[in-house]
C-alpha positions as CSV (number, residue, x, y, z in Angstrom):
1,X,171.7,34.4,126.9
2,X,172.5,37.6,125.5
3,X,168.2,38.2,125.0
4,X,168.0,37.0,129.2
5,X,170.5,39.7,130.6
6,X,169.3,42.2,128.6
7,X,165.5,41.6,130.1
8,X,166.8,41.4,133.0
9,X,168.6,44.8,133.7
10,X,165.0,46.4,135.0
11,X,165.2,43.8,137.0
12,X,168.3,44.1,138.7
13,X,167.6,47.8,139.1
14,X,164.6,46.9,141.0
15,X,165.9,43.7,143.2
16,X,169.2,46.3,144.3
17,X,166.7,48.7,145.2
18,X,165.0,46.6,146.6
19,X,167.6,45.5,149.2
20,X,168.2,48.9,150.4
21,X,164.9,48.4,151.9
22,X,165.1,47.8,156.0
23,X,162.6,45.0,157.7
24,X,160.5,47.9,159.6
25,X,160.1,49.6,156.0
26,X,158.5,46.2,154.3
27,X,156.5,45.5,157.5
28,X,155.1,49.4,157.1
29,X,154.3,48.1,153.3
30,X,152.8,45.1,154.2
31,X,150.6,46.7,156.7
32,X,149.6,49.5,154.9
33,X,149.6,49.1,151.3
34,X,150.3,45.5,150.4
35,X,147.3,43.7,151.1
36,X,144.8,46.2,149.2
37,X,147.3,46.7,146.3
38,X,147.2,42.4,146.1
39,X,143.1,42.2,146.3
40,X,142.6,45.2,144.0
41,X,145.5,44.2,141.3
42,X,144.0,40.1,141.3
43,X,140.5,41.0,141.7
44,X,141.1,43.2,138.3
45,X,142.6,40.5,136.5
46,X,140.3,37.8,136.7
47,X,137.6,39.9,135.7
48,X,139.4,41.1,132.9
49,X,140.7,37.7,131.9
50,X,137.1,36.7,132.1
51,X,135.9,39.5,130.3
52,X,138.4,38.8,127.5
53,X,137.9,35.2,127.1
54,X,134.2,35.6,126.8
55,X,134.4,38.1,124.1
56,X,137.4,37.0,122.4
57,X,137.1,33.5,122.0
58,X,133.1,33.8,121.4
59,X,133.9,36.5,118.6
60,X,136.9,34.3,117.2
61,X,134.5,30.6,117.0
62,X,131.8,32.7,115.2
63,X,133.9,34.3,112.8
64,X,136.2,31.2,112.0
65,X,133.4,28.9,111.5
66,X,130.5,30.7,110.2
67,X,129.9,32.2,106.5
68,X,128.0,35.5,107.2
69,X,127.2,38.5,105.7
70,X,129.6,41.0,106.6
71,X,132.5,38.9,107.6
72,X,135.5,40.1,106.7
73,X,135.0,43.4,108.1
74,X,133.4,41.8,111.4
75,X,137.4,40.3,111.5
76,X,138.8,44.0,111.0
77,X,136.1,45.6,113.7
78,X,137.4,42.6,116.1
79,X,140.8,44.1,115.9
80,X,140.5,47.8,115.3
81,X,140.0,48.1,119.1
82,X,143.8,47.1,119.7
83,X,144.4,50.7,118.2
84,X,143.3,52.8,121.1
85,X,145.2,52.9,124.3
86,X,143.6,52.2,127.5
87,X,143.8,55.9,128.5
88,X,142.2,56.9,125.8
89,X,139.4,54.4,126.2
90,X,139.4,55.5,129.9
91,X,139.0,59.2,129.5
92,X,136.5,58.7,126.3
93,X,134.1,56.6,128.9
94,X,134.3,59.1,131.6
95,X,133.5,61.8,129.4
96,X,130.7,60.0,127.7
97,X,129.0,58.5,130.9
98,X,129.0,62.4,132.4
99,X,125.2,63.8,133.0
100,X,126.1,65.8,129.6
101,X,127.8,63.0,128.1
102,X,126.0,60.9,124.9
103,X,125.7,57.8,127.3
104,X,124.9,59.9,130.4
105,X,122.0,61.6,128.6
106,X,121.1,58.7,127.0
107,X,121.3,56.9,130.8
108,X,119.2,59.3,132.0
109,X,116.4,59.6,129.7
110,X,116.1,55.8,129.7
111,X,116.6,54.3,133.7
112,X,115.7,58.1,134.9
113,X,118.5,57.8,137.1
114,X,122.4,59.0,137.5
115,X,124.3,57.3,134.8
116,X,126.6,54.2,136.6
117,X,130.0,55.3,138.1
118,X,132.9,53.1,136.5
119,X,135.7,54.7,139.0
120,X,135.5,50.9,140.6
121,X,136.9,47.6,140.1
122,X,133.5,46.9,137.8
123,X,134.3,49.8,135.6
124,X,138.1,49.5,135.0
125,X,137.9,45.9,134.0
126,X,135.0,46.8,131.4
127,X,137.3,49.5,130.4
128,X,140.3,46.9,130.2
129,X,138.3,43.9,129.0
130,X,137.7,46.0,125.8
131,X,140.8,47.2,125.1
132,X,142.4,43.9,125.8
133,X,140.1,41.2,124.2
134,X,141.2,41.5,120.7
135,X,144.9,39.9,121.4
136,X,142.6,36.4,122.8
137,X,140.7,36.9,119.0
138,X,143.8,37.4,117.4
139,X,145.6,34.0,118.7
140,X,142.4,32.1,118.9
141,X,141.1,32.8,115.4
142,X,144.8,31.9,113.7
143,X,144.6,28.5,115.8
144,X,140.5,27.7,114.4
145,X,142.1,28.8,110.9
146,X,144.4,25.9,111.0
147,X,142.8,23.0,112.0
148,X,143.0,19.4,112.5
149,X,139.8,18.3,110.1
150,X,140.7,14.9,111.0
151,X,140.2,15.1,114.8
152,X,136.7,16.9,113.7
153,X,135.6,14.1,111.0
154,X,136.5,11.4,113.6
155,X,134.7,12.8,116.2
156,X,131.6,13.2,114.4
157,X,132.1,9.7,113.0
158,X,131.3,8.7,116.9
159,X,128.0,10.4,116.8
160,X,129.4,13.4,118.7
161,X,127.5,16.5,118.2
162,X,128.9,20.3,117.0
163,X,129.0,21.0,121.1
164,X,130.6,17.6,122.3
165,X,132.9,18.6,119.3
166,X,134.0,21.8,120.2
167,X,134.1,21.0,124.0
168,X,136.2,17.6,123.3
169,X,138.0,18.6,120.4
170,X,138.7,22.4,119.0
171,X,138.7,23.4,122.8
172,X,141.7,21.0,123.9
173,X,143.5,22.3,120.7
174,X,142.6,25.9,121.2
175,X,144.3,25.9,124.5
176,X,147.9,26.8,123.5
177,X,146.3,30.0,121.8
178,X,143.9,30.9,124.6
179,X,146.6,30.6,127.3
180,X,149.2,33.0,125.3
181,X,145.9,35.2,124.6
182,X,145.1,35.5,128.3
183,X,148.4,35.8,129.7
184,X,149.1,38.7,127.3
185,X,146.1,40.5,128.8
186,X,146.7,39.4,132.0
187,X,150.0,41.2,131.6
188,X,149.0,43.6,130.3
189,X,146.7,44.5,133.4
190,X,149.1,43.6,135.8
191,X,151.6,46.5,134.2
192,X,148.8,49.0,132.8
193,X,148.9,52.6,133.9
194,X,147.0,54.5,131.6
195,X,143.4,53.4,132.5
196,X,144.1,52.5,136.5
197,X,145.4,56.1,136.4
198,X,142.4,57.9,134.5
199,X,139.7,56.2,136.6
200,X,141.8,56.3,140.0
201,X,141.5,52.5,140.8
202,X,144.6,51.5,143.2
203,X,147.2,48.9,141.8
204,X,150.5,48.1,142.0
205,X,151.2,49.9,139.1
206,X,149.8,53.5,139.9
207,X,151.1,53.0,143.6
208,X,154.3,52.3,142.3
209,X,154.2,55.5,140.1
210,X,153.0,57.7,143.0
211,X,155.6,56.2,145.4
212,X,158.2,57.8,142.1
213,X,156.4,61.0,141.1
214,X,154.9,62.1,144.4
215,X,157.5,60.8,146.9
216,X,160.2,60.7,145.5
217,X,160.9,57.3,147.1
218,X,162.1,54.6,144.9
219,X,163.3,52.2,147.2
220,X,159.7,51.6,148.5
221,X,158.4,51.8,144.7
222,X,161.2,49.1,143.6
223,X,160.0,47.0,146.8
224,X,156.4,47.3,145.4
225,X,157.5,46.4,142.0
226,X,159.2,43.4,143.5
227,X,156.3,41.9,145.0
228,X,154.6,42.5,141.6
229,X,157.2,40.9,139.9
230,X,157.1,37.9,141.8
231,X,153.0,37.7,141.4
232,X,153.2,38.2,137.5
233,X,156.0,35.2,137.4
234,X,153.5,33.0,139.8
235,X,151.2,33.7,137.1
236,X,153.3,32.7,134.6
237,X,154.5,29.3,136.4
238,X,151.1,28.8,136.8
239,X,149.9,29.4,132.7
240,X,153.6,27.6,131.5
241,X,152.8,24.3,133.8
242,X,149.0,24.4,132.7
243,X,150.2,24.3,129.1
244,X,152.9,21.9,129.4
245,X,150.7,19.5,130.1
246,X,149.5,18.4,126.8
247,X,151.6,18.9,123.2
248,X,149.1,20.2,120.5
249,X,150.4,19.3,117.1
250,X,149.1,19.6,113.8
251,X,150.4,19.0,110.6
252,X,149.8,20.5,106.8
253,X,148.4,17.7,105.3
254,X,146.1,17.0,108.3
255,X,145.1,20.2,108.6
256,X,143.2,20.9,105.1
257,X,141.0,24.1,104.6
258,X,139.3,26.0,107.5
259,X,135.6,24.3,107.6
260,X,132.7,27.4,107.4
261,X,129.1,26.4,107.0
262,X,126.8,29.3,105.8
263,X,124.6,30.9,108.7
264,X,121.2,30.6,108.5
265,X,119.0,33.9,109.0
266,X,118.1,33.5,111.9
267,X,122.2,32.8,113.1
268,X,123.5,35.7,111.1
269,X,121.0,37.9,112.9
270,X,122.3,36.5,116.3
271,X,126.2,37.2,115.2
272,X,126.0,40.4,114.5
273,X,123.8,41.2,117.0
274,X,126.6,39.9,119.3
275,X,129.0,41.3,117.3
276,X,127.5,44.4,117.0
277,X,127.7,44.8,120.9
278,X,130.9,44.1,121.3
279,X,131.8,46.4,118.2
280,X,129.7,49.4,119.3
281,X,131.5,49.6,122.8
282,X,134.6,48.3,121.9
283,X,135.1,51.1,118.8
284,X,132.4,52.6,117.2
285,X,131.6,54.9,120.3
286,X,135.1,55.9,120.7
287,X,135.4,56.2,117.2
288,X,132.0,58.6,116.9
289,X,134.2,60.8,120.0
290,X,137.3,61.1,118.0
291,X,136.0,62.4,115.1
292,X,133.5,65.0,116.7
293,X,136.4,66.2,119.1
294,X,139.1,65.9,115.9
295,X,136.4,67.6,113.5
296,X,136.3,70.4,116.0
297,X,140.2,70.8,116.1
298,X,140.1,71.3,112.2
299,X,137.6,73.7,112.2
300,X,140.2,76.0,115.3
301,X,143.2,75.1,112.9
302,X,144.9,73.3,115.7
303,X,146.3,70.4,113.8
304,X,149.6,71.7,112.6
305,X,153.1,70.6,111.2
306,X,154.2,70.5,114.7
307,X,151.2,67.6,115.2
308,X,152.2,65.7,112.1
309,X,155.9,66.0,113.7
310,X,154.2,64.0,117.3
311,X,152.9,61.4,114.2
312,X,156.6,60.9,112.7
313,X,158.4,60.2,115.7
314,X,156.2,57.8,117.0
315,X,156.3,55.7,113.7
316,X,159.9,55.7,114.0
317,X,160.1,54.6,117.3
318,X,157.2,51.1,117.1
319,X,158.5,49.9,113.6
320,X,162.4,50.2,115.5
321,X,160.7,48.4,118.4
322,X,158.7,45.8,116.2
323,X,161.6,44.6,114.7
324,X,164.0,44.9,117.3
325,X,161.7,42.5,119.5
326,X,160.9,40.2,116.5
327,X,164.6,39.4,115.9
328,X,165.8,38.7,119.4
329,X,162.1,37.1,120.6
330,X,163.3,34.1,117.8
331,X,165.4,32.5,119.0
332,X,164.1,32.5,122.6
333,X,160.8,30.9,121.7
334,X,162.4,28.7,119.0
335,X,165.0,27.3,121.7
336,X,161.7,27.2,124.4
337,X,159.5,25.3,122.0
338,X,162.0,22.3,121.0
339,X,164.0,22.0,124.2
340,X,161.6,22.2,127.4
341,X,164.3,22.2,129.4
342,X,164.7,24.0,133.0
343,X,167.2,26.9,131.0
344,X,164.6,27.5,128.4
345,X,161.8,27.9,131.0
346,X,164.0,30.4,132.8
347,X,164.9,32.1,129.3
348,X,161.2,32.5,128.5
349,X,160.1,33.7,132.2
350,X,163.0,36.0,132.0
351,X,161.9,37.6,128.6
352,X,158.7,38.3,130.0
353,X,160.2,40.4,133.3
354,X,159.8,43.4,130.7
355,X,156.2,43.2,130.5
356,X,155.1,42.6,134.7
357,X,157.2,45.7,135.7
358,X,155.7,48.8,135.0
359,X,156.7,51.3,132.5
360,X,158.5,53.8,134.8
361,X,160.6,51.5,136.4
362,X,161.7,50.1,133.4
363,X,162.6,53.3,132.1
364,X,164.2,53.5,136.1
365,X,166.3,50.7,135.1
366,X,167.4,51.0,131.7
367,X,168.7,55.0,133.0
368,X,170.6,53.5,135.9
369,X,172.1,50.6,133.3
370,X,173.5,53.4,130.6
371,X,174.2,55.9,133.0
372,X,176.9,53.3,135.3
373,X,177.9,51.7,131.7
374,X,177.3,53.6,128.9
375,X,177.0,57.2,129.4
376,X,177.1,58.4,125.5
377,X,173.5,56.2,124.7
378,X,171.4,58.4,127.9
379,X,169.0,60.8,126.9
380,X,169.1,59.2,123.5
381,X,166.7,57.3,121.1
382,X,168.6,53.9,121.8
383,X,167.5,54.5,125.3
384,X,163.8,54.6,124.7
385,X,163.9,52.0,122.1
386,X,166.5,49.9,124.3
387,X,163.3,50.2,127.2
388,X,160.4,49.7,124.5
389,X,162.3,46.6,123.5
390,X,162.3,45.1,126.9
391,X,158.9,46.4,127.8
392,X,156.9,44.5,124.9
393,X,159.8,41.4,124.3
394,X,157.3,38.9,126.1
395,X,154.5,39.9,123.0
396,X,157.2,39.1,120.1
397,X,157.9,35.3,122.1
398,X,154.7,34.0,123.3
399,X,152.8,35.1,119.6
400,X,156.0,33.1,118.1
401,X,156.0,30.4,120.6
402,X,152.3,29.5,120.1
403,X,153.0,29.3,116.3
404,X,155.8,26.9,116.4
405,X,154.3,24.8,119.4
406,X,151.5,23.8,116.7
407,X,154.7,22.9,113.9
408,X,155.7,19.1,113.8
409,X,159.2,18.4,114.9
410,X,159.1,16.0,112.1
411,X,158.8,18.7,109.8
412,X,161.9,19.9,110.6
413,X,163.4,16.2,111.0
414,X,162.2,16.0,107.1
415,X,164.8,18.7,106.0
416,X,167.7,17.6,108.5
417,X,167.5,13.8,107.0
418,X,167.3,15.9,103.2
419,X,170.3,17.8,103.9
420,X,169.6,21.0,105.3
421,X,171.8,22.7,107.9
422,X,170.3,24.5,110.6
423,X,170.3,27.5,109.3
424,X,168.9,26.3,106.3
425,X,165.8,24.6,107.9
426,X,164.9,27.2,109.4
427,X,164.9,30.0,106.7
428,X,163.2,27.4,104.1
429,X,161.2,25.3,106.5
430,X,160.4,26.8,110.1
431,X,160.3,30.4,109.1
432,X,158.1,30.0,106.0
433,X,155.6,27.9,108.3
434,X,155.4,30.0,111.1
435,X,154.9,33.3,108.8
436,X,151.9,34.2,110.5
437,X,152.3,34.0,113.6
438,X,155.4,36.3,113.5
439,X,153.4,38.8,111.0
440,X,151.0,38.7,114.5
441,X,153.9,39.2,116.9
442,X,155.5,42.3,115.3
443,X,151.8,44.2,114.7
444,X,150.8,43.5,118.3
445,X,154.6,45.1,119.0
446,X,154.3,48.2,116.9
447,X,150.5,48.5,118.0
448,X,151.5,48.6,121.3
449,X,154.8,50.7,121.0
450,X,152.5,53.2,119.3
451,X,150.3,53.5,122.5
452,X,153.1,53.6,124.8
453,X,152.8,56.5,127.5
454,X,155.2,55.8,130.9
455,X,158.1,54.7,129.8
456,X,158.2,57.7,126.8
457,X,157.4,60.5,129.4
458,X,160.8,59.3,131.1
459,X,163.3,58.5,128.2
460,X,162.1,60.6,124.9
461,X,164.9,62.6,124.2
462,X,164.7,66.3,125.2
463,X,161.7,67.8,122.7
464,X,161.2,64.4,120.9
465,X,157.2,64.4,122.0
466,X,155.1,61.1,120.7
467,X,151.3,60.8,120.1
468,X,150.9,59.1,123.7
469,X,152.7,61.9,125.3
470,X,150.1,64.8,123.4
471,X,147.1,62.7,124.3
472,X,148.5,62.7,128.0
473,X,149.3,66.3,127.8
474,X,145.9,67.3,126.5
475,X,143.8,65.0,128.2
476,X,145.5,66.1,131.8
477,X,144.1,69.7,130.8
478,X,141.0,68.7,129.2
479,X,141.5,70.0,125.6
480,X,140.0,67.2,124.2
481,X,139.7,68.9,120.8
482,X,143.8,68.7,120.9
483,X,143.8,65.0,122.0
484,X,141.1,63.4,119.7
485,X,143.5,64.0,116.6
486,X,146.3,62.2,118.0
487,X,144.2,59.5,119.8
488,X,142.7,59.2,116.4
489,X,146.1,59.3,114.4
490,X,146.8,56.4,116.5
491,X,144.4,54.4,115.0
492,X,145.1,55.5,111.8
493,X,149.0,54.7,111.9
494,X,147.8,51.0,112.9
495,X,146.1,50.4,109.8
496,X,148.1,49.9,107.4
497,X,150.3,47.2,110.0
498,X,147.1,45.6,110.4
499,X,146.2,45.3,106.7
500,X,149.5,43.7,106.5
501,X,148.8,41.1,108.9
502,X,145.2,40.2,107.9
503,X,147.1,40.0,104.4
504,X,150.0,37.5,105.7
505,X,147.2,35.2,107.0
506,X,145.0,35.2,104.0
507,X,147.8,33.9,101.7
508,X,149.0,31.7,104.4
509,X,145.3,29.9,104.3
510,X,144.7,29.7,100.6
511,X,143.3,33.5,100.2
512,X,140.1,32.0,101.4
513,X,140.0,34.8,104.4
């Protein structure tokens, strides 16, 4: 309960708000602004969610059941792209599709034409598809790691083919992890402002910060957030009843070693030449503009003590928000995955209020809340970690959730008729089981605490500057030379989280990946 009010105070900010809002002043929205801001915001997400599933899931069945060449570091380049924030990946496109860009030049000489203009619906979802396709890979690939060889056996007993057995078989168990995949990138467009604002596409969520930052009206921008509030939970009433339908469970001594047949040539050839796609646009080419631009910062001396500073203060901030989230995302998907009951559906939709409101009206709400109750914490680092908490609490529950919704309950009926207390089962039985999928949920936290940008610009205590904030700064102004260190600083502060993970699910399998 405690979890549920405290998502909920950006919430209440915005529904008070909200109500100060007269009938002529929603019709003027409605008329105006509404209907675009819907088309352009739903239009952006399906693509997206397309774009994600395509690449994720392809990337995640290839990986999981072929032995290739190359294939542990095809799982790290899957990921890496999780390390560079949207705005980043934004401003590094529109730089390198300029006439004088490497992809404009390379455009031109090729198609003899003017290289293709991504500020459109086409080019923000590319932008977004990826920077968001690795949390569907993520998910999916711990799923096909553990999975029901029984199901698979019996189904080729029957004379069904490797298709018929992944549409009929891995797909219906896949589904819990595809769903959480896709509604965290779903979410994650529905509340992005980094990229929407670099390539000036209209959503809610840059309306909402122009309505705050140009016009200083924030009854219109909490009526705005409202209305995307109530579209991010239909969503989520939507994905929550889709997966209720079925109960996907699978049990250790069904589940046996992850089956990987060797690739022939000719299929090891057509990976990585898929891979390689996705790899080359998804990091590689930002990578290659990251380290020319930071190279070029060395050589001017600009990277400094004062940068290394930017670097220390925004570890300190994801691994306080990692954990934070991790502890009090437990027992909200714990209590969600047992119960089903109408309180734990509104528990979970709750949690995830954080992550369909923007970042600066989060902040919005979490300054109102301390400065009406608790006056001392404003302008503090509790405040911005209080806000980063709420912001990315539906990450920490749905990566837990769709780990325990694959765990028996007779699992844990085994311990309660052998003697253990509640407590007990779950520190020697649930916990242990569900190892990985929590190791997931706080990297995907502290990956994207570490590319926070709206919410830090608001609450960072007075000269407490992050990487996200430089990168901002310095892209605004073009120095790119001053925001390719940070950008790639980012990435490098990710890796050793990463290694950590990838770590945690190779003993969790047998060391086998």
């Amino acid at each position: 309960m405690v979890v549920v009010l405290l998502a909920a105070i950006p919430l209440i900010y915005v529904v008070h708000s909200s109500l100060n809002l007269t009938v002529p002043q929603w019709s003027n929205l409605w008329s105006s602004r509404l209907p675009e801001l819907l088309w352009n915001t739903l239009s952006l997400a399906v693509l997206v969610a397309i774009g994600s599933f395509t690449l994720g899931v392809s990337a995640a069945w290839w990986i999981a059941k072929r032995d290739f060449v190359g294939r542990r570091i095809a799982i790290w380049l899957m990921i890496l792209p999780l390390t560079i924030p949207t705005y980043v990946f934004a401003h590094i496109y529109t730089t390198l599709l300029e006439e004088d860009g490497w992809l404009g030049q390379l455009w031109i000489a090729l198609f003899d034409s003017a290289p293709p203009d991504i500020f459109n619906v086409g080019g923000v979802a590319l932008v977004l598809s990826l920077a968001g396709f690795s949390y569907v890979f993520l998910l999916v690939r711990t799923a096909l790691m553990c999975p029901s060889r029984s199901l698979e056996e019996a189904a080729r007993m029957q004379g069904a083919n490797p298709w018929q057995v992944f549409w009929h078989v891995n797909l219906p168990l896949l589904r819990p992890a595809i769903a959480a995949g896709l509604a965290l990138v779903v979410l994650h467009v529905l509340s992005d402002f980094g990229a929407v604002s670099m390539l000036r596409y209209q959503t809610f969520t840059l309306s909402i910060y122009m309505q705050m930052s140009g016009r200083f009206d924030y009854n219109a921008a909490a009526g705005l957030s409202l209305v995307l509030v109530l579209l991010s939970l239909t969503f989520l009433l939507i994905e929550r009843a889709f997966r209720s339908r079925q109960r996907y469970y699978t049990s250790a001594a069904a589940r046996g070693d992850t089956e990987t047949k060797r690739a022939t040539p000719f299929q090891q050839f057509m990976i990585w030449l898929w891979l390689g796609v996705i790899v080359l646009f998804s990091f590689l080419l930002p990578l290659a503009w990251m380290l020319s631009w930071t190279w070029s910062a060395i050589q001017n001396s600009a990277i400094d003590t004062e940068f290394w500073g930017y670097a220390l203060n925004s570890l300190i901030v994801s691994i306080s928000v990692a954990s934070m989230a991790l502890l009090v995302a437990m027992p909200v998907a714990l209590y969600h995955a047992r119960k089903h009951t109408f309180f734990s559906q509104v528990c979970i939709h709750f949690s995830s209020i954080g992550f369909v409101l923007p970042g600066p009206v989060i902040a919005l709400g979490v300054m109102t809340f301390l400065l009406a109750q608790l006056p001392l914490l404003y302008g503090t680092l509790v405040a911005l970690v209080l806000a980063l908490v709420i912001r990315f609490l539906p990450l920490a529950v749905q990566s837990q959730e769709a780990s325990l919704q694959q765990l028996t309950p007779s699992i844990e009926q085994a311990g309660r008729i052998l003697g253990a207390g509640p407590f007990e089962n779950l520190r020697r039985v649930i916990l242990p089981m569900i190892r990985n999928g929590m190791v997931g949920a706080w990297v995907l936290v502290f990956i994207d605490t570490l590319k926070e940008l709206p919410a830090t610009l608001l609450l960072r205590p007075t000269g407490f500057d992050t990487l996200p904030v430089r990168i901002w700064i310095e892209a605004s102004e073009e120095m790119l030379e001053l925001a390719a260190p940070a950008a790639l600083m980012i990435m490098v502060g990710t890796l050793p989280v990463l290694w950590l993970m990838m770590r945690s699910s190779a003993t969790a399998n047998g060391g086998s990946h």
